[in-house]
LOTILUM-642792 format. One record per residue (C-alpha): y, z, x; residue in one letter. Coordinates in steps of 0.25 Angstrom, whole numbers, padded with zeros to 4 digits, always signed. Layout:
<nodes>
YZXa ...
</nodes>
This chain:
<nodes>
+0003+0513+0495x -0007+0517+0507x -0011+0503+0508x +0003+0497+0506x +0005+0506+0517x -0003+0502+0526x -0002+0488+0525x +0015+0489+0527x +0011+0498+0540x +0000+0493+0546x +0000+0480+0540x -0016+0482+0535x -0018+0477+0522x -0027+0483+0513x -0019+0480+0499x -0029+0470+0494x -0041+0477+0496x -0051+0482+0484x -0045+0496+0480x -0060+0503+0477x -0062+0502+0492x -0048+0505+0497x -0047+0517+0489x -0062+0521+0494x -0056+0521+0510x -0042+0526+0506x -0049+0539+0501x -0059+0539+0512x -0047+0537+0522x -0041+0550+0514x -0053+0558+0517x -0055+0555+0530x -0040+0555+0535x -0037+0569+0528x -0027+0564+0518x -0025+0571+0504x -0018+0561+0501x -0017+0545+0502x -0001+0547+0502x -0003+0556+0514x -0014+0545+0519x -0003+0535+0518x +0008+0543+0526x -0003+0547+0536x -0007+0532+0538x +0008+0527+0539x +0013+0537+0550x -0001+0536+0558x -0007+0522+0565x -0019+0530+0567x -0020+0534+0554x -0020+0519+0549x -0031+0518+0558x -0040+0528+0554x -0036+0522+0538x -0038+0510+0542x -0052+0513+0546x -0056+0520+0532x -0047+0506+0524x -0058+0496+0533x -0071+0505+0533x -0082+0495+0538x -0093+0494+0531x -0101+0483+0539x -0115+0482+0548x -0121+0469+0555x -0129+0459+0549x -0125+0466+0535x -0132+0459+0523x -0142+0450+0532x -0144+0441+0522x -0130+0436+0524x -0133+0433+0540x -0146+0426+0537x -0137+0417+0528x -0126+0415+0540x -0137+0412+0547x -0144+0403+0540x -0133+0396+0531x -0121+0396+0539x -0123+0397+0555x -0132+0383+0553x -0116+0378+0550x -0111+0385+0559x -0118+0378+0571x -0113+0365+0568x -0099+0370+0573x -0096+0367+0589x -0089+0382+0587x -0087+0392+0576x -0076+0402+0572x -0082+0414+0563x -0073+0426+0557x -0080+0439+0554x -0068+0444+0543x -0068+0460+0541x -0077+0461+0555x -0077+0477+0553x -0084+0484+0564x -0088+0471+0571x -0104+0471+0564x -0103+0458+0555x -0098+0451+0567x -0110+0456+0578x -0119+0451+0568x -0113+0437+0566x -0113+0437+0582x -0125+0440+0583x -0130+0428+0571x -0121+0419+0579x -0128+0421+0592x -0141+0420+0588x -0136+0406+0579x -0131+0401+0593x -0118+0402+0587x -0111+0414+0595x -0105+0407+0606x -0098+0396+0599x -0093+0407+0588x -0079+0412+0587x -0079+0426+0579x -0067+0432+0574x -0070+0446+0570x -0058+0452+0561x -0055+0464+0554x -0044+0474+0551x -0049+0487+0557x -0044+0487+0571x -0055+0497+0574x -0068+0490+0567x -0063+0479+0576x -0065+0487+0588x -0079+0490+0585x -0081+0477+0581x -0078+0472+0596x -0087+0484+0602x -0098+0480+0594x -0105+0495+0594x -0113+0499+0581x -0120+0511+0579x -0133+0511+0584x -0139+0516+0571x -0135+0503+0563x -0141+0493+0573x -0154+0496+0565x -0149+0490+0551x -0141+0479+0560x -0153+0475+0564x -0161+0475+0552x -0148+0466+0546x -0147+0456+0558x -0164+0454+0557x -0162+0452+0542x -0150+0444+0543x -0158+0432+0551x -0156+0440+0569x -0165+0432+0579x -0166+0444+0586x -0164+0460+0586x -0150+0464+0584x -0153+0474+0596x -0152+0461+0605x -0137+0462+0602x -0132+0477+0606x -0134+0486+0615x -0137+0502+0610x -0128+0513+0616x -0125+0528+0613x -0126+0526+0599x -0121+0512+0598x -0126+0497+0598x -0115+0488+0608x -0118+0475+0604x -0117+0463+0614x -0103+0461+0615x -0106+0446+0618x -0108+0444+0603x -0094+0446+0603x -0088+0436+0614x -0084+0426+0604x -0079+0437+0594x -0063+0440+0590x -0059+0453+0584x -0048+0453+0578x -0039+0462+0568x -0036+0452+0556x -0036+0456+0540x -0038+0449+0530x -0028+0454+0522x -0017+0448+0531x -0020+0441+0540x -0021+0427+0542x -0035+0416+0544x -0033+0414+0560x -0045+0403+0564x -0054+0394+0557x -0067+0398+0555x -0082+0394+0551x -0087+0406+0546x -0079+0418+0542x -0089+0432+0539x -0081+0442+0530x -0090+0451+0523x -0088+0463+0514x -0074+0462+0519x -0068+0457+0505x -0075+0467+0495x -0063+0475+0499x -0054+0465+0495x -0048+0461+0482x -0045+0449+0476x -0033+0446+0482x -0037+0448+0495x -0050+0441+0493x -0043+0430+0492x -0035+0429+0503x -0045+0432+0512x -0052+0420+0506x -0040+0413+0507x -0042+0416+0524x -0056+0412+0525x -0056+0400+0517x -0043+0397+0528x -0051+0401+0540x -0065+0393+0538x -0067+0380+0542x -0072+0370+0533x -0085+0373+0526x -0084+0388+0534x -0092+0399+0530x -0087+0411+0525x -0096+0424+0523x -0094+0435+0514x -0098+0450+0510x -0111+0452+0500x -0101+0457+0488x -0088+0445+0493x -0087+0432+0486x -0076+0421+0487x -0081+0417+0474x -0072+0424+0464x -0059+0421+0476x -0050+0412+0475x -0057+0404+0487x -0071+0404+0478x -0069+0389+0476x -0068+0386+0490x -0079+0392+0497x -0094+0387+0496x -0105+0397+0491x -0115+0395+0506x -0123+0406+0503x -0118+0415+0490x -0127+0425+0491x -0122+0429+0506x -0109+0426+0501x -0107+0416+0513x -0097+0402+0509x -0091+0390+0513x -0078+0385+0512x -0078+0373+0503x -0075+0359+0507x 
</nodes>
């Protein structure tokens, strides 16, 4: 009922995710809101915007970092970017972008692949406030040493350091990473593909989703990608048991990164 509740209100659509997970945040939102009850969570959240905000935060907990599982960067790098420069300009779609780390670290591959400046980026997600940190691109200092052992290990030419600046606490990295960045509010539970693209990042994004929605998500991305475009999924994702498994190409099945089939 909470979650009807919320999508007839606020039009946020949670319905179709897994129900282990949902349930874990629901009571950690209990918890943390100061609710006996989830009935009292559910008048709470109806009569209170604010509210819905601080809930929302607890329903979309990011759990993300840059460069995470390296080996998957390596494998853009080597596997996939080599196609990805035999096209004039490129559109890319980091689905799920969280806190904006995943999309600094695909700038980052891009621009040391010469790729940046001719790259369209769209960043979505549905949290309204993980997209503003994802636009201020401030990490906490104290992560930047396991970022930089993951960019190192994921293929960097450099030293991750060459990208931010350190702060009172925080790392700001070079906004002009960004330039060519859109960040946008758009769920996959609802809405609609909106441009073509070449290569579409959504990782550990759909483990939260069941079937159902699975499959319509895989219904967009197969819309969205070009012909032969690349789509890149989580460690534990697969579009192998979907209903779009016969229509992408297994590039790399260990980093869970396909092609649309021809």
């Amino acid at each position: 009922m909470l979650i009807e509740a919320v999508y007839l209100q606020y039009n946020y659509d949670f319905r179709d995710y897994t129900g282990a997970s949902q349930k874990r945040r629901v009571l950690h939102a209990l918890r943390e809101m100061h609710c006996a009850t989830i009935s009292e969570l559910q008048a709470k959240v109806m009569h209170d915007a604010v509210a819905f905000s601080q809930l929302l935060q607890f329903l979309t907990i990011p759990v993300t970092e840059m460069f995470r599982d390296p080996s998957f960067y390596l494998s853009l790098r080597e596997q996939v970017l080599p196609f990805l420069k035999t096209y004039p300009s490129l559109k890319i779609w980091v689905a799920g972008c969280s806190t904006g780390q995943e999309v600094y670290s695909m700038a980052i591959m891009l621009r040391e692949e010469g790729l940046l400046e001719r790259a369209i980026v769209y960043a979505t997600d549905i949290n309204p406030q993980s997209l503003e940190t994802a636009r201020r691109g401030v990490f906490p200092l104290e992560q930047m040493a396991l970022y930089g052992e993951n960019y190192k290990a994921g293929g960097g030419k450099g030293e991750l350091s060459d990208y931010y600046t350190a702060a009172y606490g925080g790392a700001r990295f070079d906004q002009s990473l960004v330039d060519n960045v859109t960040f946008a509010d758009h769920s996959l539970s609802t809405d609609s593909v909106f441009s073509e693209t070449h290569l579409i990042s959504c990782r550990n994004v759909m483990i939260y989703f069941n079937r159902k929605l699975q499959n319509r998500v895989f219904g967009l991305f197969h819309e969205s990608l070009c012909h032969r475009g690349f789509l890149a999924l989580g460690s534990k994702e697969s579009v192998d048991f979907s209903d779009y498994g016969g229509r992408f190409d297994a590039l790399d099945k260990r980093e869970r990164i396909y092609r649309k089939g021809s």
